[in-house]
N, C-alpha and C positions, 0 to 999 in steps of 0.2 A: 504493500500500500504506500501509495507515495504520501507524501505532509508536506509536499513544498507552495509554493504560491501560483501553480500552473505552469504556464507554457511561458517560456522565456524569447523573447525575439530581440531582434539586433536594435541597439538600443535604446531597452524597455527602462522604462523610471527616467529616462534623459532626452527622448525626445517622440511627436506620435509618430508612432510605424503607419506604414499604409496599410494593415491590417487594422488597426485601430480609426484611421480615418474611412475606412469602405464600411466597416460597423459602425459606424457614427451614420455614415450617408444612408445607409440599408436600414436604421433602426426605426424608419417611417412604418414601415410593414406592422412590424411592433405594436406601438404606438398604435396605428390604423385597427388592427386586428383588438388590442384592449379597450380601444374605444368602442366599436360596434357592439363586443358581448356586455359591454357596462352599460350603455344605449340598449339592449336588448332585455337586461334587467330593470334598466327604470321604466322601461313601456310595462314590463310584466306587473311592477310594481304599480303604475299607475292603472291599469285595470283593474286589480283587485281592489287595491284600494278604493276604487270607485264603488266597483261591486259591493264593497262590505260597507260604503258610506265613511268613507276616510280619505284624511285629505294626506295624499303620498307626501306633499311639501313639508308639511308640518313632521311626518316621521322620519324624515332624511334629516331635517335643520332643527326639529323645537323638541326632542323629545329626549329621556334619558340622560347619558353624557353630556348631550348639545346643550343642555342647559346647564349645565355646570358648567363650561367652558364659556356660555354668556353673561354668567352670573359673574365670575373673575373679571370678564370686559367691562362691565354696566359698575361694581361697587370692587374691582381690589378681592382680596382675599383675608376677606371680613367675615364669609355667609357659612354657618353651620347649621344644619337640621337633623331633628330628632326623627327618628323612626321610629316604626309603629312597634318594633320589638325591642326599645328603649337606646338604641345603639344614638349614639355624636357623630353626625359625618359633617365634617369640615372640607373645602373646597381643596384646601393645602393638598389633597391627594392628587392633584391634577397639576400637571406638569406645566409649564408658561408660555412656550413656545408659540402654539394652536393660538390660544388668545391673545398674546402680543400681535400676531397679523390678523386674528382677527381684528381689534384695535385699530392695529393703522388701515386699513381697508375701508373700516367704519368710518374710522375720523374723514378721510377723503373720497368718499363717496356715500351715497345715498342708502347700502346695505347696513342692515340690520348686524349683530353678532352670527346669529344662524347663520343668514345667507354669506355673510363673510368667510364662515366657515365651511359652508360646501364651496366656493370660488377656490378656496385652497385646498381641499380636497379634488376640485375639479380641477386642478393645476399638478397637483402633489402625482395623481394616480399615474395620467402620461409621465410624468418626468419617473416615476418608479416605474414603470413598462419599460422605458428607456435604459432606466439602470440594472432590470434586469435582462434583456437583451442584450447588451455588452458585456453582461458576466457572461451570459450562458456561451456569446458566440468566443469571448475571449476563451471558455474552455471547451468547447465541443463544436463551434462554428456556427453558421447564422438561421440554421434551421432549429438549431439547440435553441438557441437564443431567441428567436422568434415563437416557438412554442413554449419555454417559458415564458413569456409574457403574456402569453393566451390562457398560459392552465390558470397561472395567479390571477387575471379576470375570474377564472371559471370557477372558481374552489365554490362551493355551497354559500359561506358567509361574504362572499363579494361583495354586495350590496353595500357592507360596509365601506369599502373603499370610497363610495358615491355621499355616505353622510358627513357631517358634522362632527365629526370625530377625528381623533388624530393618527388611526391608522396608515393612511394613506401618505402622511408625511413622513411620520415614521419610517415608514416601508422605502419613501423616496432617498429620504437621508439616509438609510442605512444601505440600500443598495447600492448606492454611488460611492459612500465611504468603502465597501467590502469590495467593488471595483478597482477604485483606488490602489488599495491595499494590495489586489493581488498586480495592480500594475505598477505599483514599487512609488507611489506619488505619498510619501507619507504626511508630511504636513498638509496637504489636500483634505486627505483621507483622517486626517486627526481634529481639521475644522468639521468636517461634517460630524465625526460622530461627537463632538463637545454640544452639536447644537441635535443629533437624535438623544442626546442626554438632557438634552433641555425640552425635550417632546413625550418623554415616556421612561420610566422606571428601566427599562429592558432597556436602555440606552447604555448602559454599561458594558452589555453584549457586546456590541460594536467596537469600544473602546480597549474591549480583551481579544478581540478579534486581529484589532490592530499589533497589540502586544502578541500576540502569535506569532503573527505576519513578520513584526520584527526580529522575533529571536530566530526563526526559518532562517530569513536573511542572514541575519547577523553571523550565523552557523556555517553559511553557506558561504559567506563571503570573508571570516573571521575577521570584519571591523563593523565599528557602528557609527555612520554616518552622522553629521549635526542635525539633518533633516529627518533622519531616521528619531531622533532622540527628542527635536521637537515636538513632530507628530504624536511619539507616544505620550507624550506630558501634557501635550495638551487635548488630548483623546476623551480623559474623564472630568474635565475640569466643569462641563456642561452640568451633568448629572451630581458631579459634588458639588456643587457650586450653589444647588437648589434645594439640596437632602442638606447644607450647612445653614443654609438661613432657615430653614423652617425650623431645625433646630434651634435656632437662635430667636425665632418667635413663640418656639416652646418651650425655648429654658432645661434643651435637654439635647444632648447631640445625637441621642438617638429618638429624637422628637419623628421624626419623617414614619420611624417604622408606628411609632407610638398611634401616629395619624391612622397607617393603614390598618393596624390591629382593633381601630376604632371602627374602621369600616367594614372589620369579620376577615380582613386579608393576615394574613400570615405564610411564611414556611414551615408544614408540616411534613415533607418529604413525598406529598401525596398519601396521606393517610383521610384527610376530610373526603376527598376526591373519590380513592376507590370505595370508603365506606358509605358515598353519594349513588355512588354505580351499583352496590350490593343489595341495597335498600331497592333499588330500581329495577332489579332481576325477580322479584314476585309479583303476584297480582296483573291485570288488564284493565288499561293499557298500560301502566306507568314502565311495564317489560320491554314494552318497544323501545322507547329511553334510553333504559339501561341496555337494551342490546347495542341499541345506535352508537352509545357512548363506548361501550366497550369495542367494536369494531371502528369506529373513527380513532379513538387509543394505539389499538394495537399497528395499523395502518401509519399511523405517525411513526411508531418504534422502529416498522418494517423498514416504511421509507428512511428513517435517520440511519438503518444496519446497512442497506441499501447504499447510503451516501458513502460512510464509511470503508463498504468492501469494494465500492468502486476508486476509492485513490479520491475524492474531493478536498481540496488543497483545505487544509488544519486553519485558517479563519473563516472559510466559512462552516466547518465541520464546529469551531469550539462557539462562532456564534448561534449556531443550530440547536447546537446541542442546551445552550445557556437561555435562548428563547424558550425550547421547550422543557425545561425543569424550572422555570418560572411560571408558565402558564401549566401545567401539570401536577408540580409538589406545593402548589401552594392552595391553601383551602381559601373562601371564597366563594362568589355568588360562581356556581359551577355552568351557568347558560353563556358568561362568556369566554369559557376555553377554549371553544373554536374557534373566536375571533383574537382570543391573545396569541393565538398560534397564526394568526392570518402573515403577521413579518416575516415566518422561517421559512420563505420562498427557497431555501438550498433544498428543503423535502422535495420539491418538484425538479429540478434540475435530472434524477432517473428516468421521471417519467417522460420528461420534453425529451433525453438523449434514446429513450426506447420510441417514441411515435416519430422523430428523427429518422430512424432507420426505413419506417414503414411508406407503400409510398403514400403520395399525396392526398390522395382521395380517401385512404381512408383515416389517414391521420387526422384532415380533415371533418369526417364523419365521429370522429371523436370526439374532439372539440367542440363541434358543433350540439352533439346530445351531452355535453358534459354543461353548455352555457345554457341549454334550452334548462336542464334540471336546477343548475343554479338560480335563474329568473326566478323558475317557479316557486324555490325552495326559498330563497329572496324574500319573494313577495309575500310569501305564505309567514315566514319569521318576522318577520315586520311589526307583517298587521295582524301577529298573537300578542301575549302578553307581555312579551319582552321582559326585561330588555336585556338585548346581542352585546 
């Protein structure tokens, strides 16, 4: 199994190869292809939602998360509310990022917090197609890379990508950083993940991805660059930067986790989790559930063993691995594990290089009944009781 940072070309880290600039030109496809299945789930979504008497705008932009992220914009990170099972949830668990542009969006123009937040979501998803397309072609070529970019449209909680939430940024920043990284750009690759550290808890993946990526190198080439040593320093600075002051609004340097333990989040190694899927294995229907959950589980493992025995360069293998034992071993509202796991786009990287192989039409045909289920399944998640 290789651990290096992929395919090395004449050179890489110092200047673009023409393999890099023909991926650049070719990543329209990409781009093209995530936009039509994402287009393909909001039409789904706007029928249904019509059908059940719901207004689809309002569950992309006003609903769930979306308001806590406009709640930050409209008063600061002042607003706590009680729940109905006695629990303090405090805004502090949401990262600044999302809101800061929602903010300046607001401030210069006519958009509300919501809509400022799907605009960046509507900006964030293409530029993450983008990012990953140049991963996939940089390691398996432009049909890799092009169908990764389609399956991450197509995964079941896609939809996500389309709302007010800050997956889709997420997913942008960390793509492009873990690009980066395996193309030797480290200070590039160390701003972007400072600022996926300023978007999401799981920001830290990235910034350990980078420290991978560097000791590879470093190993490989026995020195350590200024640029190398930059990027990793300032890798995590994002994600500490914001888990320090909240501590410092809480009067405890481990205020941040304090926060999350207030919202029922914690690591328990996945013990709340499987005992959520156990509980979910008797009775009709709640067995469906629990089968669902326990095949989407193992399916995750599969693909992570998958990555592994195929040789995927050690930052995206330790960022994969660190997204999913965050959204897995930690207990938790257990409806959105599917969507914390929506960033670990390296899981799909087997499947884009096995439809890859196959020809056109029916890889093709793949994708295609793989988006038409996601619409449906989309739409259908939405407009239940949430919330993804």
């Amino acid at each position: 199994m290789s651990v290096g940072l992929g395919p090395t070309r004449h050179g890489e880290g110092a200047t673009r190869t023409p393999a890099a600039v023909s991926g650049a030109r070719r990543a329209w496809s990409a781009v093209g292809a995530f936009a039509a299945i994402r287009a393909l789930g909001l039409l789904a979504l706007a029928l249904w939602s019509r059908a059940d008497g719901k207004d689809a705008h309002a569950l992309l932009s006003a609903r769930w998360d979306s308001l806590w992220y406009a709640r930050v914009v409209e008063s600061g990170y002042d607003f706590t509310l009680t729940a109905p099972d006695g629990r303090v949830l405090s805004d502090l668990a949401f990262f600044p990022l999302l809101p800061w542009l929602e903010r300046a969006l607001a401030a210069v123009s006519p958009l509300g917090p919501g809509d400022a937040g799907l605009l960046v979501s509507g900006v964030a998803g293409p530029l993450a197609a983008w990012g990953l397309y140049l991963t996939g072609h940089h390691l398996h070529g432009h049909r890799a890379g092009l169908l990764l970019a389609a399956l991450w449209a197509a995964v079941p909680v896609g939809i996500v990508q389309s709302m007010a939430y800050s997956e889709a940024l997420f997913t942008a920043l960390a793509a492009w950083a873990l690009y980066s990284v395996l193309r030797r750009r480290w200070v590039e690759a160390g701003l972007l993940a400072s600022l996926a550290g300023l978007t999401r808890p799981v920001g830290l993946a990235v910034a350990a991805a980078l420290w991978a990526g560097a000791v590879v190198e470093a190993r490989r080439t026995r020195r350590v660059d200024a640029r190398m040593l930059a990027g990793a320093v300032v890798a995590p600075l994002g994600a500490a930067g914001y888990v320090l002051w909240v501590g410092a609004r809480r009067g405890s340097v481990f205020g941040y986790l304090d926060v999350q333990a207030e919202w029922g989040n914690g690591f328990d190694g996945g013990l709340a989790y499987g005992t959520f899927i156990v509980d979910h294995l008797g009775g009709w229907p709640v067995v469906l559930a629990g089968l669902g959950l326990t095949a989407g589980t193992a399916l995750a493992l599969w693909a992570y063993a998958r990555c592994v025995r195929g040789g995927q360069p050690l930052p995206l293998l330790v960022y994969t691995g660190i997204v999913m034992a965050l959204a897995l071993c930690s207990s938790g509202y257990f409806g959105s594990k599917p969507r914390l796991l929506l960033p670990a786009f390296p899981l799909l990287l087997p499947v884009a290089l096995a439809l890859s192989r196959m020809r056109t039409a029916r890889a093709v045909a793949v994708v295609a009944a793989l988006s038409l289920a996601s619409a449906a399944y989309g739409a259908s998640w939405l407009n239940g009781s949430g919330p993804p």
